[in-house]
N, C-alpha and C positions, 0 to 999 in steps of 0.2 A: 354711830361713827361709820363713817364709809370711806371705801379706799379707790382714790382718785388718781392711781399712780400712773396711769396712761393718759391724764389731761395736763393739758400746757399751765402752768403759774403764770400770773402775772409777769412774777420777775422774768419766769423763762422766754415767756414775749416779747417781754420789752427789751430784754437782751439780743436776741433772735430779729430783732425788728430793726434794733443799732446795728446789728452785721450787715444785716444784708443792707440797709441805707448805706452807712459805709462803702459796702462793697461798688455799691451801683455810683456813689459819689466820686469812689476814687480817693486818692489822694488829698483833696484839693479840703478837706474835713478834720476836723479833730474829733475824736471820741468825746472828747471832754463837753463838746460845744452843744452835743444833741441830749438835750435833757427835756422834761413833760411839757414846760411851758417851751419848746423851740417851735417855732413857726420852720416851715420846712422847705418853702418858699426862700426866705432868709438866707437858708445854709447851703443854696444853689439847687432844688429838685427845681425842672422842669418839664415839662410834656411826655420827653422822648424818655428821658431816665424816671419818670413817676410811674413810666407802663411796666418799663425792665422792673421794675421794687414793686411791682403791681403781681408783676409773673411769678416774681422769686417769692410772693406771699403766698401766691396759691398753690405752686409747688410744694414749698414745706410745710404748709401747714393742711396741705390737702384739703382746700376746698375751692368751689370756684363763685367768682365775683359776677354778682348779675349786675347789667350797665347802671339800674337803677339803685345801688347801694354805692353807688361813689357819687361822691363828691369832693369841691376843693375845701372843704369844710374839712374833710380828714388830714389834711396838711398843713394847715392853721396852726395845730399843735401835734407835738411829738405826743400827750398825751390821747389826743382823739384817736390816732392810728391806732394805738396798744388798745384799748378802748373796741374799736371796730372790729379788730382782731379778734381779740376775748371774744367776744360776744359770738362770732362765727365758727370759733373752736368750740364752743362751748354748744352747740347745735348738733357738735358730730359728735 
């Protein structure tokens, strides 16, 4: 058994991932709306606010994004993001 208590959960991601979407959305979003199958696209991300939610991931989650690990493949779905993430917390 090993103790992981310094790595991010899942849930803690995906929760962490709704804020700061939110945050970067504004208003104009429901909590409710952004769930694993949301296309992100849909819910109003574009260009200018996908880089703001780009910054705000690398900020808190302390790491930084190489040009060639993005795609619009990561905004397809709410789940691909949480997804992408994981997998970069889980390297450090």
């Amino acid at each position: 058994m090993t103790s992981n208590s310094t790595s991010h959960t899942q849930i803690d991601i995906a929760a962490t991932l709704k804020a700061c979407l939110l945050s970067v959305l504004g208003s104009t979003v429901q909590a409710d709306l952004v769930q694993d199958n949301t296309n992100l696209f849909d819910i109003g991300i574009d260009s200018m606010n996908m880089t703001e939610l780009l910054l705000k991931i690398e900020k808190h989650f302390n790491f930084t994004l190489a040009p060639e690990d993005l795609s619009s493949d990561l905004f397809l779905r709410f789940a691909n993001l949480i997804a992408f993430v994981q997998s970069h917390v889980s390297r450090n």
